[in-house]
N, C-alpha and C positions, 0 to 999 in steps of 0.2 A: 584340590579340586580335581574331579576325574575327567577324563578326555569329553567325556559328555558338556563337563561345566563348560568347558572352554568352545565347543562349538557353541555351547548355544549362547554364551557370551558374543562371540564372532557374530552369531546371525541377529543378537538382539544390537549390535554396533550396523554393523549393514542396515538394519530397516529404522533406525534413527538416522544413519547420513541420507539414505533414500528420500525418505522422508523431507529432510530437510533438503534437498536437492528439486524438488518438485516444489516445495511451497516457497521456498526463498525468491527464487521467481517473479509468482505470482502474486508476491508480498509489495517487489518491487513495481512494477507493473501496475497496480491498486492507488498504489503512495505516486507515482510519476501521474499516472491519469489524476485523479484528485487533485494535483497541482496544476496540471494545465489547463483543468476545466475552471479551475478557482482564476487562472491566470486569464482566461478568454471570456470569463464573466465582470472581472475588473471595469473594464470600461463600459462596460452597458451598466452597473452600477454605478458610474462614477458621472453619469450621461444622467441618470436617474436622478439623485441628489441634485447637480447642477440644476435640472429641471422642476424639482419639488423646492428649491431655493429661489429661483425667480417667479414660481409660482406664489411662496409666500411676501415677495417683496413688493408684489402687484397692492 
């Protein structure tokens, strides 16, 4: 491989970590919110059922 190969080896390595430097993130951040929204809807579902349960017991 001539000196050519090997930069642009280099810069296609660079903008794969970039890349994944920017989105790992915001991957995280996606998956944490997703869970605490699932985790702060818990109870108001769980409020619900209880309610649709003595509803049906009437």
């Amino acid at each position: 491989m001539s000196a050519a190969g090997y930069v642009l080896a280099a810069y296609a390595v660079f903008v794969v970590v970039m890349a994944w430097d920017y989105l790992a993130p915001r991957l995280q951040v996606r998956r944490v919110l997703r869970r605490e929204r699932a985790r702060a809807a818990a109870p108001a579902r769980r409020e619900r059922r209880a309610t649709d349960a003595n509803a049906l017991k009437r």
